[in-house]
Each structure stands twice: as structure tokens, then as C-alpha cells.
N, C-alpha and C positions, 0 to 999 in steps of 0.2 A: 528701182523696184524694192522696194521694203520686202527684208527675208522674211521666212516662216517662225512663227514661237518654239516650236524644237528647235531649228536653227540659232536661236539667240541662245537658247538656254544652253547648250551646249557648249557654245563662246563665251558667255558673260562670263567674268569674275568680279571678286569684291573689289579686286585695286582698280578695276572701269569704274564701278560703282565711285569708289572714292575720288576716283582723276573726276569724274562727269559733275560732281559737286564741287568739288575747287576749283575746276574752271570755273563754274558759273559766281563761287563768290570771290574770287579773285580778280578774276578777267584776263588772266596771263600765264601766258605759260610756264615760265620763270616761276612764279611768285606759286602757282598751282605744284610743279616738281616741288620746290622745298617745302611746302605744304603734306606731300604725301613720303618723302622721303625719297625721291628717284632724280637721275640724273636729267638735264632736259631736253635729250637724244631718247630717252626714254620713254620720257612724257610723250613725247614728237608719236614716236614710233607707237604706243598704247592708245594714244586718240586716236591714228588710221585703223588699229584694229577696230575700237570700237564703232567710229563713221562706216568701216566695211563691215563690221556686222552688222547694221541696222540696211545696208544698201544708198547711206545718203550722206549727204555731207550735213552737219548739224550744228557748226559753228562758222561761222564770218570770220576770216585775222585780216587785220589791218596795221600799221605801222602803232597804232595806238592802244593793239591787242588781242584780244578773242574775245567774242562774244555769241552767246546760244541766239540760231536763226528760231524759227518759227517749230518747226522740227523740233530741233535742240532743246528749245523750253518745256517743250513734251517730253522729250530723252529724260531730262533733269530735273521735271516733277516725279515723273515714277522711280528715279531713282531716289529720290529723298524719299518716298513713299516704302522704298526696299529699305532702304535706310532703318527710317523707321518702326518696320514692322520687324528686323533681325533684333532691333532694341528691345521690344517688347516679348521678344520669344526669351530673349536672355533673360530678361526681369522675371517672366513667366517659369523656366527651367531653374530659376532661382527661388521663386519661391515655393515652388512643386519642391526641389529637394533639401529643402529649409521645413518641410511639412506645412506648409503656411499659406498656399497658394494652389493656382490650377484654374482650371477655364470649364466654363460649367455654362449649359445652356437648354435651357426648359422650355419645355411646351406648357401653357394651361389653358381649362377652358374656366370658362367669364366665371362661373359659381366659385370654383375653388381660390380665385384673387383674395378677396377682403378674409375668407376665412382660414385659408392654408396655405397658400402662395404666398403673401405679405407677410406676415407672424414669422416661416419656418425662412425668408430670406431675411429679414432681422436680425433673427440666429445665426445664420450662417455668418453673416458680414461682423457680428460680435466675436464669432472664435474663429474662424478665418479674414481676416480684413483686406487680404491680397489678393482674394480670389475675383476672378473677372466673372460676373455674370450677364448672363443675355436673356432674357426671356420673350417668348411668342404667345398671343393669346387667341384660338379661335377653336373653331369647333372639333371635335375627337377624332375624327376622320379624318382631316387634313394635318391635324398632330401625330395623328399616327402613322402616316403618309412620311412625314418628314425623316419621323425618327425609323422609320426602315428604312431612309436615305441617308440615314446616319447624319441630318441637320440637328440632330434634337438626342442629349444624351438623355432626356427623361419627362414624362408627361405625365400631366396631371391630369386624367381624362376616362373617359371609357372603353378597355377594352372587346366590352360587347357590341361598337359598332362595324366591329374588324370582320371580313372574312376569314382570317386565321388567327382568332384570339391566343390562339397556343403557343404563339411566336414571342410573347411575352412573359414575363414576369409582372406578374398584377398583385400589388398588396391595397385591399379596401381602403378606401377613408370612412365614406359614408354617402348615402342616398341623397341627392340632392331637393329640397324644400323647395318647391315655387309657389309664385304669389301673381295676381294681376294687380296692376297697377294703373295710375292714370295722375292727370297734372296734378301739382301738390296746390294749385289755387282751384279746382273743382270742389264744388261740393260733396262730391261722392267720396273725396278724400278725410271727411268728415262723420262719416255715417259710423254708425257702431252695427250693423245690421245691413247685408244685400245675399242677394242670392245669383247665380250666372245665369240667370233668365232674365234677371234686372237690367244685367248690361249685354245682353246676346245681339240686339238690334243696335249697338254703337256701331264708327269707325275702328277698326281693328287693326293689331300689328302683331303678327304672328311669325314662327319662324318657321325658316323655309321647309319644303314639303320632304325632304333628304333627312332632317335633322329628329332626333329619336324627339325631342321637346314636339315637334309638330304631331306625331303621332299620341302624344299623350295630351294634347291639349283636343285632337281630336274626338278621343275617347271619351274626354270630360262632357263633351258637349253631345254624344251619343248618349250616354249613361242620364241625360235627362232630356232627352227625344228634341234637342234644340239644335233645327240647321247651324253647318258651320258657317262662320262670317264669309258673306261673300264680297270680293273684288277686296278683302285685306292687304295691306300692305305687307310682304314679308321681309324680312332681316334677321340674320344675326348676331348684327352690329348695336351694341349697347349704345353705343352715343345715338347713330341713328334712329333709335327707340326713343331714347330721351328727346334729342329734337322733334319728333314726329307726335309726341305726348303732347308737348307745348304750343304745335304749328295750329292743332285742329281740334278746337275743344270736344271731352269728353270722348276723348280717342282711348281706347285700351291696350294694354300690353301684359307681358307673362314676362316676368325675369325672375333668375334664382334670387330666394329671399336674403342670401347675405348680401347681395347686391342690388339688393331692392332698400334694405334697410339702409344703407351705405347712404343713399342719394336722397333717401324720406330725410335722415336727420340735417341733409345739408340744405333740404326746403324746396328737393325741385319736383320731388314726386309725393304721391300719394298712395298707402298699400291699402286695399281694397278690403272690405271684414269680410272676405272667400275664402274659406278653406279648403284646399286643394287634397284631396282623399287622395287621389291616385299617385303613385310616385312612381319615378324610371328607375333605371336597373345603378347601379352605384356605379361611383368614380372611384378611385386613387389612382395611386402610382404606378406605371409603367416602363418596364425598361426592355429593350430587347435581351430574350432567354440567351444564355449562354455566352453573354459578352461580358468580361470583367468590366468592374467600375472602374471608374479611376476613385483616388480616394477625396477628393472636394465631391466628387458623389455620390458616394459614399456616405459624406457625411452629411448633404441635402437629404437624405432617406432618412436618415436618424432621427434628422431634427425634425422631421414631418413626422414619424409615428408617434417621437415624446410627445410633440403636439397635441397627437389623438389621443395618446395616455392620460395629458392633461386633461384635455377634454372631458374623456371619457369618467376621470374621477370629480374633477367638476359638478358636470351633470349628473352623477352619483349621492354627492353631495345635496345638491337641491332637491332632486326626487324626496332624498330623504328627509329634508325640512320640509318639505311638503307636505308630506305625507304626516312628518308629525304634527304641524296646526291642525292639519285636516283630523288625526284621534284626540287630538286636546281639545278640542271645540266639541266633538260628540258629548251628549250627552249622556 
């Protein structure tokens, strides 16, 4: 009978770990002892502990050696796998106290990808290049979900879909832009001119009735007295959007515009000449209140507000070219 996992973990140590892989690339007991440094009464005696802690026997000997049974090749995967992953913690404790590294793992939702996700991890991999990044991408409520499970050191999302926003640390980005959209071979991808009455009677793909977008694409369609699409397909899956654009012509959809423009310039979509008056409550960054960073995220924050600093002089900059053709032309 196979023991319990407290069980094991109590008994394992690293020289099993090390004996249970030189057996298997050895094949001998002999050749496994001088391999790990031990006499091979030793050896002997360290593989009955570990065959008794597992509850099984895990190697076959025969005149011609040992070899991992069925069992054993399982034993001897996870332990390269422990192997493994002790390497990676070293390299990691190494480059955490080298200042150069650390393990960093984000949430975002689909808007903030092409304009803040992508840019500020850039940055990060150009002055940190050793740090390990994960990222998740789905709706605000299931990021925020995670990161109170402490899966997620930080989310790019909203915390006004939270029951307890206060459990955060929330610094803005900005208000998210949507657009509708439709195949980039329709003709309505070509129009300079529609109105959401023009396309209220298409196939539709809207997202799910949970998500704050479903409510404000509701609103749109109240605010000019135009039933909402009925028997619409919903999602909140970008690619799923994109395939369902393509399946059935003159099918509609709503995605944030930096990710609307993303896919227009690549030819697959079309952004519709709709201006969307209404906007939802903003995004940035979220972290759980009261928990130190570590310093890789630390420095993911940083590089996300310079971002916005640029931004925000950027579009400073243009306002005010603007604005001046616009008094140089007056007459």
C-alpha cells in the first residue's frame, strides 16, 4: 500500500533523491554508491528506506543489475522533477540576492495587453533579465479571485468589480476605450459613417451577462431605445470573438480598442466608425493592501506608472499640436 504524502515528506531526504537517479542512470549499485559518495552496505540499506517509504518495491535486481519497475520510473520522474525544481529555486535565491532576479506573476484583463502589459514587461526583462515571469489573462473578477489566493502578485484589472475593493491597493491607469467590430473583409469595415441602429439587427457577440462590459454595452443599446441582440453569442474569449467574426458574416462584436486596433492592422478585423460615448469605471493596478512587494514587483509598478507618465506627456504633446494648427488656420 502506497504511504500517505506527510508520510513521505517526513522520510524523504536529498541523498534518496540523489541515490533514486543514479540508480536509474547507472543501473548498479556499485557504480550508483561511487556515484553519490557512499559505501554500498549503504547504498543497500538507503534504497530499503526509500522502497519502505513509498510501501513498494521500485526496482527489479538481477545478476545483471537494477532496474526502475513500473513504480520506480514514476519514483525517478518526480525525482528529477525535485531535482529540478531545487535548481531553479537556487538560480532564483541567486538572482533575488544578486538584485537581478525574482519571480513575478500577473493577472491582466484582455484591454490592458497591447497597451500596458506588453510595453511595461519589455522594461522589466531589459533591467531585470533574470526575473521569471508568468502572466494570466481573463476577466477582473476571476483575477481578483486569484490574487486574494495569493496565485497572482498583481493585476491589471478593476477593482470595482470586487465586493471589498478596500482590500486593495489600486493605483489608475486609465478608462478603458471600446469599439465594435466585425470581419475585416465586410464592407461595413470600409464605411466612414454608421450608427448602432445600422448594425442592432446583425448576429451578435457580446460578453457575458457577469462582466461590467455586458452592462455597458446594454446601456448603449437602451440610450437609443434599440432591443438588445437576442439569442447573441457570449464570450469573453478574444480569439473566440475573432473566430466567430469570421465564421458568419456580418456578425458584430465589442472589444477594447487597443485590442481592436492590434488585429485591424494585422487584416483580420474591421473597427466600425461607432463612437462609443459611454465608458466603464477604469483599470490599473492592483495589489493586495498591506502585503509587502517583493522588489521584481516592485519594480513591475514603476515601470507601469513611467509608462503612464509617458503617456500622459505624449498625449500632452499632441493636444497641443493640435490645438495649435487648429489657431493657425483661423482666420
Amino acid at each position: 500500500m502506497i504511504t500517505s504524502t506527510d508520510s513521505i515528506l517526513r522520510r524523504l531526504r536529498g541523498s534518496h533523491i540523489a541515490l533514486l537517479i543514479a540508480l536509474d542512470d547507472y543501473g548498479s549499485l556499485r557504480q550508483a554508491a561511487q556515484h553519490i559518495a557512499l559505501s554500498q552496505p549503504a547504498t543497500t540499506k538507503a534504497l530499503q528506506e526509500i522502497e519502505s517509504m513509498f510501501g513498494a518495491d521500485l526496482f527489479n535486481r538481477s545478476p545483471r543489475g537494477i532496474e526502475a519497475n513500473e513504480l520506480g520510473r514514476c519514483v525517478v520522474r518526480h525525482a528529477r522533477a525535485l531535482r529540478a525544481s531545487v535548481g531553479a529555486l537556487r538560480d532564483e535565491l541567486t538572482a533575488i540576492s544578486r538584485g537581478s532576479g525574482g519571480t513575478i506573476t500577473i493577472g491582466a484583463v484582455m484591454g490592458s495587453v497591447p497597451t500596458w502589459l506588453t510595453p511595461t514587461l519589455g522594461a522589466l526583462r531589459r533591467a531585470q533579465p533574470h526575473a521569471l515571469v508568468e502572466v494570466w489573462e481573463d476577466n477582473s473578477a476571476r483575477l481578483l479571485s486569484m490574487l486574494d489566493q495569493r496565485n497572482l502578485d498583481v493585476v491589471i484589472g478593476r477593482t470595482s468589480v470586487s465586493v471589498h475593493p478596500e482590500a486593495y491597493d489600486f493605483i489608475p491607469l486609465e478608462v478603458e476605450e471600446m469599439c465594435f467590430v466585425i470581419d475585416g473583409a465586410h464592407s461595413y469595415a470600409r464605411r466612414t459613417a454608421l450608427r448602432l441602429r445600422d448594425i442592432a439587427g446583425h448576429p451578435w457577440i457580446v460578453p457575458q451577462a457577469q462582466l461590467p462590459l455586458r452592462s455597458l454595452l446594454e446601456q448603449l443599446f437602451a440610450d437609443e431605445n434599440l432591443p438588445f441582440p437576442a439569442y447573441a453569442i457570449e464570450t469573453s474569449s478574444t480569439f473566440a470573438t475573432l473566430s466567430l467574426l469570421r465564421a458568419e458574416e456580418g456578425t458584430i462584436g465589442m472589444l477594447p480598442l487597443p485590442v481592436a486596433r492590434y488585429f485591424a492592422d494585422c487584416g483580420l478585423i474591421g473597427i466600425l466608425p461607432i463612437r462609443i460615448a459611454r465608458t466603464g469605471m477604469p483599470y490599473g493596478i492592483a495589489t493586495r493592501r498591506g502585503v509587502p512587494l517583493t522588489p521584481v514587483v516592485a519594480a513591475f509598478i514603476r515601470l507601469c506608472q513611467a509608462r503612464g507618465e509617458r503617456r500622459w506627456v505624449n498625449d500632452a504633446c499632441d493636444n497641443a499640436t493640435t490645438e495649435g494648427g487648429t489657431h493657425a488656420a483661423t482666420p
